[in-house]
BALOBA-1460 file (C-alpha; in Angstrom, 3 decimals):
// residues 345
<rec num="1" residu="x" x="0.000" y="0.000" z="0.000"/>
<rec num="2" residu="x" x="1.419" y="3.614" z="-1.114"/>
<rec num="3" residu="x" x="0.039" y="7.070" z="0.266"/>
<rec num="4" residu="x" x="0.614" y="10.176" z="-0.156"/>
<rec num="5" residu="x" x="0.067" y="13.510" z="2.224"/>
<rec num="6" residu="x" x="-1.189" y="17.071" z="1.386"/>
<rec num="7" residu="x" x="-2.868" y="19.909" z="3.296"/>
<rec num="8" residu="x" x="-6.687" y="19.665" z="3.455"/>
<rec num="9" residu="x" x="-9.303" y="22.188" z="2.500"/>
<rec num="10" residu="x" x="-11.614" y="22.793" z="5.809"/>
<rec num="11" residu="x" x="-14.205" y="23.915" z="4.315"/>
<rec num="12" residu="x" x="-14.431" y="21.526" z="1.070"/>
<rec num="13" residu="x" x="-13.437" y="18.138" z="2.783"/>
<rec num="14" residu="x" x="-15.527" y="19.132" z="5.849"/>
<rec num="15" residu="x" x="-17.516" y="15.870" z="5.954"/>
<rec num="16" residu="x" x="-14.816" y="13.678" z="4.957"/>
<rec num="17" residu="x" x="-12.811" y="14.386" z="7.267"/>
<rec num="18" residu="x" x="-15.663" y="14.765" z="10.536"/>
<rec num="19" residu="x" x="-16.487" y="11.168" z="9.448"/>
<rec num="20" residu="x" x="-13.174" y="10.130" z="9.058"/>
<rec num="21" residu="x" x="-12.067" y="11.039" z="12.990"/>
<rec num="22" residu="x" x="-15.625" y="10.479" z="14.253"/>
<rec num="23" residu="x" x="-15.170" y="6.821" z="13.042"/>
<rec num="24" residu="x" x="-11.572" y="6.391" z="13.830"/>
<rec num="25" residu="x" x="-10.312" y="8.975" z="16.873"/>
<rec num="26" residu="x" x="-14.334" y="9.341" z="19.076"/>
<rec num="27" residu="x" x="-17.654" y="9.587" z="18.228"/>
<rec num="28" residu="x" x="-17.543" y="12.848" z="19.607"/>
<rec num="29" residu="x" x="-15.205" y="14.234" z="16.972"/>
<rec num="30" residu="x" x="-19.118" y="15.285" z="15.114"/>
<rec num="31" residu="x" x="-19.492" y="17.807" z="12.428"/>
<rec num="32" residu="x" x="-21.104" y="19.810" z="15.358"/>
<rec num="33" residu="x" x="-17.709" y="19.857" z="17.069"/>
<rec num="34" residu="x" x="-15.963" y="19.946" z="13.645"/>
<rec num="35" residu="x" x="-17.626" y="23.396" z="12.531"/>
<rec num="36" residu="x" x="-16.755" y="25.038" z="16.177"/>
<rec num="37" residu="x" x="-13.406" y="24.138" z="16.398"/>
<rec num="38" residu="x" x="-12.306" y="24.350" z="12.717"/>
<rec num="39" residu="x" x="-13.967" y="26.666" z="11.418"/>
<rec num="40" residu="x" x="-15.457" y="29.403" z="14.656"/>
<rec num="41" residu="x" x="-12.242" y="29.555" z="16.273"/>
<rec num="42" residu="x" x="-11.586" y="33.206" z="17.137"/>
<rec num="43" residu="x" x="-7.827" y="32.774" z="16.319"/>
<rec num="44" residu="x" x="-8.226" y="31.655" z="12.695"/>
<rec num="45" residu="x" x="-9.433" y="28.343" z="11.186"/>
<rec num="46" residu="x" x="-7.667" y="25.390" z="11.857"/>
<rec num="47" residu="x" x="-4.672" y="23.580" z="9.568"/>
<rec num="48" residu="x" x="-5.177" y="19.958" z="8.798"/>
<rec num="49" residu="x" x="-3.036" y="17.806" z="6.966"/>
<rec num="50" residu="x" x="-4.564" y="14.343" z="5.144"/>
<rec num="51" residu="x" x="-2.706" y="11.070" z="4.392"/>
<rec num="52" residu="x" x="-4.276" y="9.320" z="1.526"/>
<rec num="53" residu="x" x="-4.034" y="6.249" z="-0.272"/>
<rec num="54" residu="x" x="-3.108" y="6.939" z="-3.398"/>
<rec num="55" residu="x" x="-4.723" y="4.139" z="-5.412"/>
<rec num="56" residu="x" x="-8.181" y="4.927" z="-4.481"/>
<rec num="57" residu="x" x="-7.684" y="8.506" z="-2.500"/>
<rec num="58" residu="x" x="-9.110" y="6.994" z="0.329"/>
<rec num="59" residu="x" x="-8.218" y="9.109" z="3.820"/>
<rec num="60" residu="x" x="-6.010" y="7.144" z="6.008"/>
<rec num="61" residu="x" x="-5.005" y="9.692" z="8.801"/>
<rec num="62" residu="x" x="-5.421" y="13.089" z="9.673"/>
<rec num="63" residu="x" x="-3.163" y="15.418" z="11.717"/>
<rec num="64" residu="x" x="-4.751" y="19.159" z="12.929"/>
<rec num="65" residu="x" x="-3.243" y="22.171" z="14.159"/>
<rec num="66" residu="x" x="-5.152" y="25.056" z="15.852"/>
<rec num="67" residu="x" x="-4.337" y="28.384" z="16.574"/>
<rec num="68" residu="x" x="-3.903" y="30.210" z="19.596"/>
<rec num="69" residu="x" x="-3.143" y="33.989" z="19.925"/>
<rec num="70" residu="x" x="-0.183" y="33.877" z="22.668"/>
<rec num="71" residu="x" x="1.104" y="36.201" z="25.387"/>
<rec num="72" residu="x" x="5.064" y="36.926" z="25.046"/>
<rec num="73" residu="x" x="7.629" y="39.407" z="26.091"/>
<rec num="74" residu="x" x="5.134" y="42.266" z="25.914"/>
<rec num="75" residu="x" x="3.519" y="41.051" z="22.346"/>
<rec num="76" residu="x" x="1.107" y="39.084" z="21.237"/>
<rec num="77" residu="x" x="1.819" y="36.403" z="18.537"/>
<rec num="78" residu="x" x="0.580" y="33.467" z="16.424"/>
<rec num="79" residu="x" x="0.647" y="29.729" z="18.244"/>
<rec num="80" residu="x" x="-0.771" y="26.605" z="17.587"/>
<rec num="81" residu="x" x="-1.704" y="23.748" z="19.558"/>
<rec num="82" residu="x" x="-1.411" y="20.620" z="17.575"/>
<rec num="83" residu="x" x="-4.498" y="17.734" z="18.152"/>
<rec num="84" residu="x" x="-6.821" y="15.492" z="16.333"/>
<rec num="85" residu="x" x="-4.010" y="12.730" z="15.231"/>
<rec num="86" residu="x" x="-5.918" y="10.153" z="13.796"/>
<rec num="87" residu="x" x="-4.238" y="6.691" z="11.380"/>
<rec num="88" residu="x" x="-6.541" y="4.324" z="9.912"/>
<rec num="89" residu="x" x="-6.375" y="1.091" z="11.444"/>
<rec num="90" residu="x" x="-4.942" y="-0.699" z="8.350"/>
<rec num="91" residu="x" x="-2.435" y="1.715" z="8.219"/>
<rec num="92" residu="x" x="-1.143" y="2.084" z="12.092"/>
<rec num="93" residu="x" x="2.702" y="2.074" z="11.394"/>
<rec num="94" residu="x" x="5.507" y="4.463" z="12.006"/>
<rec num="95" residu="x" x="5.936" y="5.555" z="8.335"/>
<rec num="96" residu="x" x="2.509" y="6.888" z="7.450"/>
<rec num="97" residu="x" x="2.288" y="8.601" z="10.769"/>
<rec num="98" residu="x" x="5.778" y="10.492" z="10.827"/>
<rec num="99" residu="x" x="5.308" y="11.159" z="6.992"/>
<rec num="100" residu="x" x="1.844" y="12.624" z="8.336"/>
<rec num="101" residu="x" x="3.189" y="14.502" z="11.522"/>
<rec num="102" residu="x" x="6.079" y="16.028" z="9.630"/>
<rec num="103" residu="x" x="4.091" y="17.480" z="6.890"/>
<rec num="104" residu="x" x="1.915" y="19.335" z="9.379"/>
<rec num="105" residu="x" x="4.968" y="20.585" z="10.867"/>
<rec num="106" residu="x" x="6.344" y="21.622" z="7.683"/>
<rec num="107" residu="x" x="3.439" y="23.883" z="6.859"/>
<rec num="108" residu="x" x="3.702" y="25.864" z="9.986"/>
<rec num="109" residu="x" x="6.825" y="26.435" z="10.008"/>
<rec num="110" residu="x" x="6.023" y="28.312" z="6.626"/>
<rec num="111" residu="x" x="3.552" y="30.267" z="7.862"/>
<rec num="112" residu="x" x="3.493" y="32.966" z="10.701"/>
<rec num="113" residu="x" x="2.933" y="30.730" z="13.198"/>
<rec num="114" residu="x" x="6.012" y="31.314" z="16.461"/>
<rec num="115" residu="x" x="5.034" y="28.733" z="18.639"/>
<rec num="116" residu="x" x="3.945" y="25.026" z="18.726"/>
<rec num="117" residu="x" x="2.519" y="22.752" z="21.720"/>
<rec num="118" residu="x" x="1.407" y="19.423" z="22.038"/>
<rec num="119" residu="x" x="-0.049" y="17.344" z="24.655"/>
<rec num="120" residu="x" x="1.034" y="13.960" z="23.108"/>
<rec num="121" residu="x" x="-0.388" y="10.613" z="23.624"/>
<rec num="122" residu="x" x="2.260" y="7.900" z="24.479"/>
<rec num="123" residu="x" x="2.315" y="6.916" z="20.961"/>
<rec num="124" residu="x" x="2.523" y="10.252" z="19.370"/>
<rec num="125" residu="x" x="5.726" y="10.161" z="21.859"/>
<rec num="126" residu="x" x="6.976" y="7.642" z="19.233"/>
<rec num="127" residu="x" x="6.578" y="10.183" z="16.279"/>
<rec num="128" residu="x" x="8.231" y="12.985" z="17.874"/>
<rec num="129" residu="x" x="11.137" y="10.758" z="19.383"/>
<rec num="130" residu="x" x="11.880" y="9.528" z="15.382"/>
<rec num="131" residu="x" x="11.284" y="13.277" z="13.904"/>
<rec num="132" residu="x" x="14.015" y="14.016" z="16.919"/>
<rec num="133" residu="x" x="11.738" y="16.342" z="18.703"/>
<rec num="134" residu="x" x="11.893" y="16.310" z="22.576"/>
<rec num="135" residu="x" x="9.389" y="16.537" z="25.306"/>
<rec num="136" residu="x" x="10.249" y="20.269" z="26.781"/>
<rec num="137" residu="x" x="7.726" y="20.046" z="29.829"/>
<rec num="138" residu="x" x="5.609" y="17.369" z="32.045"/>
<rec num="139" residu="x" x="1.961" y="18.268" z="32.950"/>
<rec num="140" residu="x" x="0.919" y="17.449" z="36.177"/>
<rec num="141" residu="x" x="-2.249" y="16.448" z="37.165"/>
<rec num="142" residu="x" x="-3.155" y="17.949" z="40.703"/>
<rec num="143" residu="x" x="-6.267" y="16.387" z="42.360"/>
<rec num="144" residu="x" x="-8.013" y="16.773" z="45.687"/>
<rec num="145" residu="x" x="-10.000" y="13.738" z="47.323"/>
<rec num="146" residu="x" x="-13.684" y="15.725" z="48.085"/>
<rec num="147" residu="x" x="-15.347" y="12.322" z="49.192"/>
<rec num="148" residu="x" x="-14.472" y="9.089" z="49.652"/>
<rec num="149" residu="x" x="-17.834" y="7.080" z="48.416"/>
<rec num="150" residu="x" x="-16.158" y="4.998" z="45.159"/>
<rec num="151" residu="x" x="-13.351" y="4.386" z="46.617"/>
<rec num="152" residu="x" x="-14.744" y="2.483" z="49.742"/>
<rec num="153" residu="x" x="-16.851" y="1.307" z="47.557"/>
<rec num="154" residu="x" x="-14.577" y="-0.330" z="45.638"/>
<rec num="155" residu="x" x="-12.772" y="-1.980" z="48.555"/>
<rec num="156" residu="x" x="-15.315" y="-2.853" z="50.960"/>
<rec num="157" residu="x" x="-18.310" y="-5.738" z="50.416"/>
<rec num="158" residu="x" x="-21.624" y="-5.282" z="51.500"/>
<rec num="159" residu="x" x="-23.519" y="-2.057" z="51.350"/>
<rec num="160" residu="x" x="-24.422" y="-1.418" z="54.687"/>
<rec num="161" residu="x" x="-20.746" y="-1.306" z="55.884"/>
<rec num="162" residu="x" x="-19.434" y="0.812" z="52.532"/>
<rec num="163" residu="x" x="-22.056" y="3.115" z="53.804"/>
<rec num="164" residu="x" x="-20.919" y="3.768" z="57.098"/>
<rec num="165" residu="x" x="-16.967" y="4.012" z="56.302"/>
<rec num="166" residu="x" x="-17.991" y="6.243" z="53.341"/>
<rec num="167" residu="x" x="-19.629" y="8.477" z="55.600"/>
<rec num="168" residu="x" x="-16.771" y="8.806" z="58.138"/>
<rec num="169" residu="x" x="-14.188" y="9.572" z="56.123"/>
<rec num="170" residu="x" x="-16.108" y="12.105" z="54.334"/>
<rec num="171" residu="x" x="-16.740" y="13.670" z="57.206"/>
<rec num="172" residu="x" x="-12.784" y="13.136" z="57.829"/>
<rec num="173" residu="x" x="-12.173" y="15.388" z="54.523"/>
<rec num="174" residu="x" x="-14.420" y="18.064" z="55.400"/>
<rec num="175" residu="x" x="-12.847" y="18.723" z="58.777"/>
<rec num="176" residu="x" x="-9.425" y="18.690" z="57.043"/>
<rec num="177" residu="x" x="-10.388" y="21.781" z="54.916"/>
<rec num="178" residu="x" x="-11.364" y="23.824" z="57.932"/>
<rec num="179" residu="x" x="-8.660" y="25.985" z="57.379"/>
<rec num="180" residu="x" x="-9.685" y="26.018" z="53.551"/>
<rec num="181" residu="x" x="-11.784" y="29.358" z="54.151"/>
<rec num="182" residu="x" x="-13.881" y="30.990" z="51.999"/>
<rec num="183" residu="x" x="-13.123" y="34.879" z="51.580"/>
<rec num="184" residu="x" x="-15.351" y="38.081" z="51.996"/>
<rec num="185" residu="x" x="-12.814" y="40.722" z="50.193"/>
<rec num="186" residu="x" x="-13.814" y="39.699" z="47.084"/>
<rec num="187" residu="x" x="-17.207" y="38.510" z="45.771"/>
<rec num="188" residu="x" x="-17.305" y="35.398" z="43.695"/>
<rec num="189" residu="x" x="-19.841" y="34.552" z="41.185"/>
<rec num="190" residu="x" x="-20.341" y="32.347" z="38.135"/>
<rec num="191" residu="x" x="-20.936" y="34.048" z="34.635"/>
<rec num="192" residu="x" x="-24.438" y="33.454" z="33.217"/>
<rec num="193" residu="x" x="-24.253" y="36.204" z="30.733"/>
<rec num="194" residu="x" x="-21.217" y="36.381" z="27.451"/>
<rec num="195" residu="x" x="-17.965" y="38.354" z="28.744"/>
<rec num="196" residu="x" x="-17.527" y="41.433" z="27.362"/>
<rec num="197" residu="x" x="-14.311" y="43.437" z="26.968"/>
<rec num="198" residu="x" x="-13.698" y="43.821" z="30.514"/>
<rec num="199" residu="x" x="-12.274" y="40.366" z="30.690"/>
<rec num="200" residu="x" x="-9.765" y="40.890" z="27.344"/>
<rec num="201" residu="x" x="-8.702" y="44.152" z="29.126"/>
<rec num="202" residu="x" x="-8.032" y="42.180" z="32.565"/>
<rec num="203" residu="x" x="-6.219" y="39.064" z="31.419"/>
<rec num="204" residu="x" x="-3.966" y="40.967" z="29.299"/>
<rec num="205" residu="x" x="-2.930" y="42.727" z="32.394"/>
<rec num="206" residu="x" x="-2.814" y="39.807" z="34.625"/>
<rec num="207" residu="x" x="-0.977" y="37.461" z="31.840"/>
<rec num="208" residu="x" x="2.722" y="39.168" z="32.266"/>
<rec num="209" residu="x" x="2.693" y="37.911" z="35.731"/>
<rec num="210" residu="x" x="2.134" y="34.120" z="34.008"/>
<rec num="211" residu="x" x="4.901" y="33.942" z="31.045"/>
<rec num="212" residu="x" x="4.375" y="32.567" z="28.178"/>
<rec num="213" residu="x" x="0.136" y="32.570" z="28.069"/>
<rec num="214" residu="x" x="-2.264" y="32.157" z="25.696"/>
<rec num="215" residu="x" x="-4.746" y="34.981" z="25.035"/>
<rec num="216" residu="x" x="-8.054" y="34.914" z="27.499"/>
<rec num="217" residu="x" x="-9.846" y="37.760" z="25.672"/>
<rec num="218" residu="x" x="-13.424" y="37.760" z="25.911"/>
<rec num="219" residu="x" x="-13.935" y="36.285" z="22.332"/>
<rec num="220" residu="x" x="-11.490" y="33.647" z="23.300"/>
<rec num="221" residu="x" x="-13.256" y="32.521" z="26.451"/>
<rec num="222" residu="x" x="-17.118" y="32.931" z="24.938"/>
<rec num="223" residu="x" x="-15.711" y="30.342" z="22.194"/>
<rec num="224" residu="x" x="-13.963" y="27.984" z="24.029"/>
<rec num="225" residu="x" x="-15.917" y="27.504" z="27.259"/>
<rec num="226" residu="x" x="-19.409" y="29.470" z="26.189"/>
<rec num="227" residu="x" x="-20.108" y="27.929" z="23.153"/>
<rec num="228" residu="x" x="-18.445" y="24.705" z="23.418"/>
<rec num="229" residu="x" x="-19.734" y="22.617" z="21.267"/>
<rec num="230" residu="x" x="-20.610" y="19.689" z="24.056"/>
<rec num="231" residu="x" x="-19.052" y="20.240" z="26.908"/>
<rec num="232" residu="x" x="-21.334" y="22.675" z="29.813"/>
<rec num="233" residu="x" x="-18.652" y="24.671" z="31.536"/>
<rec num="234" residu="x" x="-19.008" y="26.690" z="34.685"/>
<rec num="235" residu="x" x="-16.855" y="30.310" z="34.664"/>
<rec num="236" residu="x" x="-16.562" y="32.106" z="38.005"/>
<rec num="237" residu="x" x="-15.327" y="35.958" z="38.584"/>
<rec num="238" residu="x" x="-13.955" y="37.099" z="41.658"/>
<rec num="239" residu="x" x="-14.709" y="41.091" z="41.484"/>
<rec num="240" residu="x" x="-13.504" y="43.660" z="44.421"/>
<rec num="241" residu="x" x="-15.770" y="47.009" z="43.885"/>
<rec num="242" residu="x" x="-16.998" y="45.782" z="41.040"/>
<rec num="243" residu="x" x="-13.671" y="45.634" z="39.431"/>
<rec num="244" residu="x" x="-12.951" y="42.111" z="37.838"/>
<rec num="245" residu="x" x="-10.186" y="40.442" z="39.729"/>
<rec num="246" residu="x" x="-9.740" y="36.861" z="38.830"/>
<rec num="247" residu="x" x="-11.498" y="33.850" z="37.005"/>
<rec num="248" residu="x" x="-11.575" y="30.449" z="37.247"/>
<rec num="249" residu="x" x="-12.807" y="27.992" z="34.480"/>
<rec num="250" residu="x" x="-14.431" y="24.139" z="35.782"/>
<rec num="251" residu="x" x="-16.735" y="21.711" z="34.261"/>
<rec num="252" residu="x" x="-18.643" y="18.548" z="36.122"/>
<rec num="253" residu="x" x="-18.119" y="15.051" z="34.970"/>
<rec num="254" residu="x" x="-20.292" y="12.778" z="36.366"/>
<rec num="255" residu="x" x="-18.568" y="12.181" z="40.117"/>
<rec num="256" residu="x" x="-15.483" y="14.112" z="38.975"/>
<rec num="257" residu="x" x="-14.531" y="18.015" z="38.655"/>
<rec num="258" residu="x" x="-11.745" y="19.438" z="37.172"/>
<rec num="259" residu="x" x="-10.590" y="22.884" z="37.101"/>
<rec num="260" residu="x" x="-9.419" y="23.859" z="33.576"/>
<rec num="261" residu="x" x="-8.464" y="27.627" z="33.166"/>
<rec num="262" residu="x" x="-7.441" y="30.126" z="35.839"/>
<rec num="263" residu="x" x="-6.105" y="33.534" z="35.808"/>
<rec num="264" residu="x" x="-5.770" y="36.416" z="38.300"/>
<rec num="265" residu="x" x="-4.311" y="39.448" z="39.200"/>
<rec num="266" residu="x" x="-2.451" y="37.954" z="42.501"/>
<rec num="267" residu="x" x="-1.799" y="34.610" z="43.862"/>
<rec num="268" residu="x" x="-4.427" y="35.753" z="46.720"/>
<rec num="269" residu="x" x="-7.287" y="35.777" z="44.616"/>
<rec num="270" residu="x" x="-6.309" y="32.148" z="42.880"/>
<rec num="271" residu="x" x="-6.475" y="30.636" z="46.420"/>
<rec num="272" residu="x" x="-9.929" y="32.576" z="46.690"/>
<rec num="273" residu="x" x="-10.766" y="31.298" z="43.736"/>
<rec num="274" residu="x" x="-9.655" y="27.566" z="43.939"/>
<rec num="275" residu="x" x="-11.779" y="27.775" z="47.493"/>
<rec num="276" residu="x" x="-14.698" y="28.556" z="46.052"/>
<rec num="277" residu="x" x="-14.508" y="26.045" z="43.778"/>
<rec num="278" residu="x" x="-13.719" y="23.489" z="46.391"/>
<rec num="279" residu="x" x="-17.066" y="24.309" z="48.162"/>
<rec num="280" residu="x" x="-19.182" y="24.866" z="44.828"/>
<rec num="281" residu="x" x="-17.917" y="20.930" z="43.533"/>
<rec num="282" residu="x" x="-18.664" y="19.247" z="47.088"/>
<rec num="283" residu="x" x="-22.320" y="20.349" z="47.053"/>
<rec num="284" residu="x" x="-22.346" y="18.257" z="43.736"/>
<rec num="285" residu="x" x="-21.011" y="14.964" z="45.798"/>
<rec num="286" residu="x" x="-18.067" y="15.189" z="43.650"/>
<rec num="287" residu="x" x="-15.762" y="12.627" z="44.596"/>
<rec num="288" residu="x" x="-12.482" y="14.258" z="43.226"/>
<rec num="289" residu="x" x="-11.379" y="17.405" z="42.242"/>
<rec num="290" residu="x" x="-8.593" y="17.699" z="39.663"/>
<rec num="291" residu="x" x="-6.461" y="20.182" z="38.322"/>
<rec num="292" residu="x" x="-3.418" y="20.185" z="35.688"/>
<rec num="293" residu="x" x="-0.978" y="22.369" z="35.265"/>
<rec num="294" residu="x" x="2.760" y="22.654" z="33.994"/>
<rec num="295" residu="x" x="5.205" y="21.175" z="36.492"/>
<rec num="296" residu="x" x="7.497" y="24.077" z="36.650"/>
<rec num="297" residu="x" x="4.708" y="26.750" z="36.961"/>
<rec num="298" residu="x" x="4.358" y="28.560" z="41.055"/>
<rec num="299" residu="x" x="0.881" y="28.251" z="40.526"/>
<rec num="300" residu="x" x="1.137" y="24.735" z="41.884"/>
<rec num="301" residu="x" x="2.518" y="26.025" z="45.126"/>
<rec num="302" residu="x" x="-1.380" y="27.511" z="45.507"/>
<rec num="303" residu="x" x="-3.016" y="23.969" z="44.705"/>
<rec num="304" residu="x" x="-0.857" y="22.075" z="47.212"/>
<rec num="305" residu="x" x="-1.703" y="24.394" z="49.883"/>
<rec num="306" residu="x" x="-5.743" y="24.218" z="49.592"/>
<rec num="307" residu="x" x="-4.817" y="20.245" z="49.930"/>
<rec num="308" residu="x" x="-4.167" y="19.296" z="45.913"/>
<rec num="309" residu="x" x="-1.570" y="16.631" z="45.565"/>
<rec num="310" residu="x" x="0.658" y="15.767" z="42.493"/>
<rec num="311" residu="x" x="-1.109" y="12.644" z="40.776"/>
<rec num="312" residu="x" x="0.346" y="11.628" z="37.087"/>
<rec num="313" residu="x" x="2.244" y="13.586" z="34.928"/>
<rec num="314" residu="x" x="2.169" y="13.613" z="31.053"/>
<rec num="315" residu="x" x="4.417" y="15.066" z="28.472"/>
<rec num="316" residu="x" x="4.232" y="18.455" z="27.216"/>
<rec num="317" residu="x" x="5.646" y="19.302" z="23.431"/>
<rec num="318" residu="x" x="6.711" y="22.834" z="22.860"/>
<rec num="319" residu="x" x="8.328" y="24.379" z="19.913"/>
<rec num="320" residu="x" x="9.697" y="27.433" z="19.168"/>
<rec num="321" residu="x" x="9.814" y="27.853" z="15.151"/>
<rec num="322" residu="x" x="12.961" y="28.756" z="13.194"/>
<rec num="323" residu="x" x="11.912" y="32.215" z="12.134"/>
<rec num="324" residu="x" x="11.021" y="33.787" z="15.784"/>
<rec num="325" residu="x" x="14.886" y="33.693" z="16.773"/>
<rec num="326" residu="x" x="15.695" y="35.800" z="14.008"/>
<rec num="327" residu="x" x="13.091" y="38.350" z="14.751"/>
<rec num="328" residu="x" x="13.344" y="38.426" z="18.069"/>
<rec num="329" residu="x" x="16.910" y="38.302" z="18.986"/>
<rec num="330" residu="x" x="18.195" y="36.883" z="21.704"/>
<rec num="331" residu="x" x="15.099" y="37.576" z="24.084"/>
<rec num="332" residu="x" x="13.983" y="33.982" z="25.557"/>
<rec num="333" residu="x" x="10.136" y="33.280" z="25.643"/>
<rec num="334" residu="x" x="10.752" y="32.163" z="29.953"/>
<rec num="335" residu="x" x="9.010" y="29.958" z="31.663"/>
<rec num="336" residu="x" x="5.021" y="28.819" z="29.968"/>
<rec num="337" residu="x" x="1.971" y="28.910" z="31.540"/>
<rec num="338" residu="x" x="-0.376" y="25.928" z="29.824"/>
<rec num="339" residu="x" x="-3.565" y="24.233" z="31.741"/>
<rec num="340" residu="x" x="-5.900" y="21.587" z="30.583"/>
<rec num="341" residu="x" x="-8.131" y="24.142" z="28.686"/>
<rec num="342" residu="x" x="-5.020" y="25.141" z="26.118"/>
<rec num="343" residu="x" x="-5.821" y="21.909" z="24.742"/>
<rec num="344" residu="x" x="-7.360" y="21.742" z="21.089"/>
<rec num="345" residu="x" x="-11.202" y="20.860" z="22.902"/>
């Protein structure tokens, strides 16, 4: 079997290529999800690359990349975060999927594009290890134990008894987070209504104190947690005066929680923040509360002291492109501020 790989057309090849990862990569990968993330997002339409068969043109993999408007050294530039790898069964090797991978890369790095991250699957870890591209970061996984119901559950026979162990320990976990207090100087809400410019005005102050950070404008964070096309996420403010001071992005899953964006003006109103949240999940009978960030970012200092503890850690690609070093000197990007909701979805 021969193949060949070119860049796709979004618009034209739209269905072919919704089927083609809603069959292979999840049934959520729908035209529904296809048409907000390709096509809506507020930093440009997406890149996609197709491997096909060249005897009957049949699609055998598709690699995406999606832009990102980042935060760096007082600018704002072009990024991308790459996603939606996806090799036909029949074709599952290490040639199609490098010759796939690369060609993605290759067409960034022609474009205007600065920066490049990944969050790779173990076997994407394969592709970048033969293209000779290194993991430059680890994502940690922070999570705090709210209740201790499935995990008894799991361990103990009989009902009666899982019961009455479930409900001491809980209790156990709620007296540990007496010190976990809930704050008065500033007033946390959630966001029913769209954010307005007030929010692209406030994270573009708060982001030098992060590093390298992609763009929360208001457009940005209507898209991506708003108007998602199937996930329901929760966005809560902290204001002082009125004045917007802090937000924190979470969604419920099931008998999980998981914080996924969070941005501030201090560290003070993260921990208010993070709080908050902690009290908003356990109403919910949320058994665990998660949250990832980069390894080397101080914002994990904050998690570990309202009781998060390191869990797993995954690899994080990032890339700076040829052509940024020659426009920008010798200035380094420093130190990258990524959570779960810089992913592609």
């Amino acid at each position: 079997m021969t193949n060949f790989v070119r860049r796709a057309d979004i618009e034209k090849e739209k269905a072919a290529i919704s089927a083609f990862l809603s069959r292979y990569l999840s049934p959520t990968a729908n035209e529904a999800r296809y048409e907000w993330l390709y096509c809506n997002n507020p930093g440009g339409r997406a890149l996609a690359c197709l491997g096909l068969d060249s005897e009957t043109g049949q699609i055998i993999g598709v690699a995406a990349a999606f832009p990102r408007r980042i935060h760096c050294l007082g600018k704002e530039v072009l990024g991308y975060v790459l996603g939606d790898f996806c090799i036909h069964p029949d074709y599952r090797s290490l040639g199609p999927a490098m010759a796939l991978q690369k060609r993605c890369l290759e067409e960034l790095a022609v474009g205007d594009a600065e920066f490049l991250f990944d969050f790779p699957s173990a076997s994407m870890l394969a592709i970048y290890k033969r293209l000779r591209i290194e993991t430059g970061e680890t994502m940690i996984r922070f999570a705090k134990p709210l209740r201790a119901d499935r995990l008894i559950q799991r361990r103990t026979p009989g009902k009666i008894v899982a019961r009455a162990l479930s409900a001491a320990a809980n209790v156990g976990l709620r007296l540990r987070d007496t010190g976990l207090r809930r704050t008065s100087e500033w007033t946390i809400a959630e966001e029913t209504s769209p954010c307005g410019e007030e929010f692209t005005l406030a994270t573009r102050q708060w982001s030098h104190r992060m590093g390298v950070c992609g763009v929360r404008s208001a457009e940005y964070l209507n898209w991506r947690y708003l108007q998602h096309a199937q996930k329901s996420y929760h966005l809560l403010t902290a204001r002082r005066g009125g004045k917007l001071c802090g937000l924190l992005v979470y969604y419920l899953a099931e008998r999980d929680a998981a914080i996924v964006d969070l941005l501030a003006e201090e560290d003070a109103v993260i921990k208010a923040l993070v709080t908050e949240t902690v009290a908003n999940v356990r109403q919910h009978r949320v058994n665990t509360l998660s949250a990832a960030f980069l390894s080397s970012h101080p914002v994990r200092e904050i998690l570990k002291d309202c009781g998060f503890r390191p869990r797993e850690a995954s690899p994080v690609v990032l890339l700076t492109l040829p052509g940024r070093s020659e426009q920008q000197g010798k200035d380094t990007p420093g130190p990258w501020y990524l959570t779960h909701g810089d992913r592609e979805s």
